[in-house]
C-alpha distance (Angstrom), angle and dihedral (degrees) to the residues before:
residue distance angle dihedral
X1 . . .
X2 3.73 . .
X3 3.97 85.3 .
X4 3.83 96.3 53.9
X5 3.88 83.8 47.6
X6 3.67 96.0 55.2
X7 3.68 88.6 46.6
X8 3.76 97.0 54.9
X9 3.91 90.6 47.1
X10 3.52 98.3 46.5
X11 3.67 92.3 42.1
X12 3.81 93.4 59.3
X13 3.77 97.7 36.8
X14 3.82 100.5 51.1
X15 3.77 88.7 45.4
X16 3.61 91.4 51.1
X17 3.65 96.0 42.9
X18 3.87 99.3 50.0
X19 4.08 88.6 51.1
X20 4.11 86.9 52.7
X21 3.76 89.8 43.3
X22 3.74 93.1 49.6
X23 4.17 102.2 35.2
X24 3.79 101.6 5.9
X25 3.36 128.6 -117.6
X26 3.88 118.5 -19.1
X27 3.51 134.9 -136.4
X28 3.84 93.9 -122.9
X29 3.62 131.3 -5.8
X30 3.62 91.8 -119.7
X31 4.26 83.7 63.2
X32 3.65 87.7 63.1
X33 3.82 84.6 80.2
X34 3.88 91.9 68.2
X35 4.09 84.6 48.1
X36 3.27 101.9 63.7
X37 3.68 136.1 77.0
X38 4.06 101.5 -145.6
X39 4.10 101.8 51.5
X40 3.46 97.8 -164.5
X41 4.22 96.0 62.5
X42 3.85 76.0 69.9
X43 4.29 88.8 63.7
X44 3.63 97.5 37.0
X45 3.83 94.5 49.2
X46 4.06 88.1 51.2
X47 3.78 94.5 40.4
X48 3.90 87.3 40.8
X49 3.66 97.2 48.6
X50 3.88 97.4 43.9
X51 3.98 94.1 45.9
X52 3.25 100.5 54.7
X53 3.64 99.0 35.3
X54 3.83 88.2 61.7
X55 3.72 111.7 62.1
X56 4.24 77.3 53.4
X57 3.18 102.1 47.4
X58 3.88 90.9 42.7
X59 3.75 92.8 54.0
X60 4.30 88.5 56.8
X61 3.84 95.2 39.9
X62 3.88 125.6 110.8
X63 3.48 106.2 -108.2
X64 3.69 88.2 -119.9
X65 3.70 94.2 55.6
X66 3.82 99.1 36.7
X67 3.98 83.1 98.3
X68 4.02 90.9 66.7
X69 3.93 98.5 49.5
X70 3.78 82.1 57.2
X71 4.27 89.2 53.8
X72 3.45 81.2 51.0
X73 3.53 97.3 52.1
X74 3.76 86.1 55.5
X75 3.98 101.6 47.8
X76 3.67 87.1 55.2
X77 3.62 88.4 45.1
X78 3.98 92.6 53.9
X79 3.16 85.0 46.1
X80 3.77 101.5 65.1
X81 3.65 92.1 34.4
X82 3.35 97.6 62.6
X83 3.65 103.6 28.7
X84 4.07 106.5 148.9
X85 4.21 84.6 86.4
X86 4.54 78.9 168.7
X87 3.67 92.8 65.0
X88 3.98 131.8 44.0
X89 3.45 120.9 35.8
X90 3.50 83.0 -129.2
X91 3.07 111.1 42.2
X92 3.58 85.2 49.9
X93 4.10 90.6 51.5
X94 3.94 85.5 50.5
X95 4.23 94.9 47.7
X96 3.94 83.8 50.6
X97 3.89 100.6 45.2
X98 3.87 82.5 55.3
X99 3.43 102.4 44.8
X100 3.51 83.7 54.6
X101 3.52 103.6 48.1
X102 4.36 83.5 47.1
X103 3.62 85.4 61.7
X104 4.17 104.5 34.6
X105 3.55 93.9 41.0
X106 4.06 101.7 34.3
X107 4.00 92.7 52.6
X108 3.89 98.4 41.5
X109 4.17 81.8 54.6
X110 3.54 83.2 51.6
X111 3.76 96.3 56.2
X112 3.48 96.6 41.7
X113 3.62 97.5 51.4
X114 3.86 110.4 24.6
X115 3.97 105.0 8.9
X116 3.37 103.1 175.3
X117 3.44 95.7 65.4
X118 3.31 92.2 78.0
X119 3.90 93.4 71.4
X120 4.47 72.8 83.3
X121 4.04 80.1 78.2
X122 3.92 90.3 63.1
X123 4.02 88.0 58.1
X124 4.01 85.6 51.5
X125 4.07 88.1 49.5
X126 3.81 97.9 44.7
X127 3.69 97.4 44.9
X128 3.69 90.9 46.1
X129 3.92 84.0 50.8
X130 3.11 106.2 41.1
X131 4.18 94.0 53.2
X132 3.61 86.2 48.7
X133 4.00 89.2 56.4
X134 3.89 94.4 38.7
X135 3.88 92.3 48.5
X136 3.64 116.8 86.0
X137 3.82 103.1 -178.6
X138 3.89 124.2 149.5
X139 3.44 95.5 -125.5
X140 3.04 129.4 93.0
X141 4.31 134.2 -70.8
X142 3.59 87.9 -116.2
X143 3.83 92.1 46.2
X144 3.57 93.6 54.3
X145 4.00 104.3 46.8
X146 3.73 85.4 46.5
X147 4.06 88.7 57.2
X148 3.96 86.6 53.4
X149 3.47 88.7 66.0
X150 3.90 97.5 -131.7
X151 3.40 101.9 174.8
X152 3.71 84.2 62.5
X153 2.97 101.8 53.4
X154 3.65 89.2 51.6
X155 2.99 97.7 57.8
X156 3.68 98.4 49.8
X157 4.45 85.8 51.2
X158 3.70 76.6 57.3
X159 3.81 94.7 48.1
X160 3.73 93.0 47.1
X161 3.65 105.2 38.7
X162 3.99 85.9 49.0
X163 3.72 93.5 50.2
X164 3.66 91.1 48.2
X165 3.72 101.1 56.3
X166 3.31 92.2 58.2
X167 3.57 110.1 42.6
X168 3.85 81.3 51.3
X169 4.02 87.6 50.9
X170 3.85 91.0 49.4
């Protein structure tokens, strides 16, 4: 199980960091789809990350919350399926419904299984903060929290805390 974990983490890290490394940093990982040249790394790296994640994350779930790991599993799965979220209304309606369930279902795991993880979010929230507070740009609010990139960073509290919970579960 340790393997499949490594896999899953490396998968999604390398990908991420070689699309920083060679655009910078992105407003969402979902945008890293219109970064790079080969579209389909985009699907295998979701479908990649989420598959063999599971059977790990399973394996260190409450029995009560195994059922949310799996919702997981298919967010990030909807996700990578449908990745062009600029185009189709419904492809775009699928990418979303995924990304949400990533989120809902991932972090709810989270609590249920390894709660105090989630004290990660409050490093999200005060950096987000605190550049808000530091920068003093004429634009506007909304133009500066979008430069910060917070659905990012979201993401990657998402990423991390995720990751976390169940290496500490293995």
């Amino acid at each position: 199980m340790t393997v499949l974990f490594l896999i899953s983490l490396f998968v999604i890290a390398i990908y991420i960091a070689v699309v920083i490394v060679k655009s910078g940093v992105p407003y969402s990982v979902s945008d890293t789809y219109y970064r790079i040249e080969h579209k389909k790394w985009f699907t295998f790296v979701m479908l990649a990350t989420g598959f063999s994640l599971l059977p790990v994350a399973l394996e260190v779930s409450s029995e009560s919350s195994q059922f949310l790991i799996f919702l997981t599993i298919v967010g990030i799965t909807l996700v990578g399926i449908s990745p062009n979220f600029k185009g189709e209304k419904s492809e775009r309606n699928a990418h979303y419904a995924g990304a949400i369930m990533l989120l809902v279902f991932s972090q709810i795991w989270v609590w249920l299984n390894f709660k105090w993880i989630l004290l990660l979010w409050l490093v999200y929230v005060g950096y987000i903060a605190y550049s808000l507070i530091k920068k003093k740009s004429s634009s506007s609010f909304y133009n500066d929290l979008v430069s910060l990139k917070p659905v990012f960073w979201a993401e990657m509290a998402l990423i991390v805390s995720t990751y976390i919970a169940v290496y500490i579960k293995l």
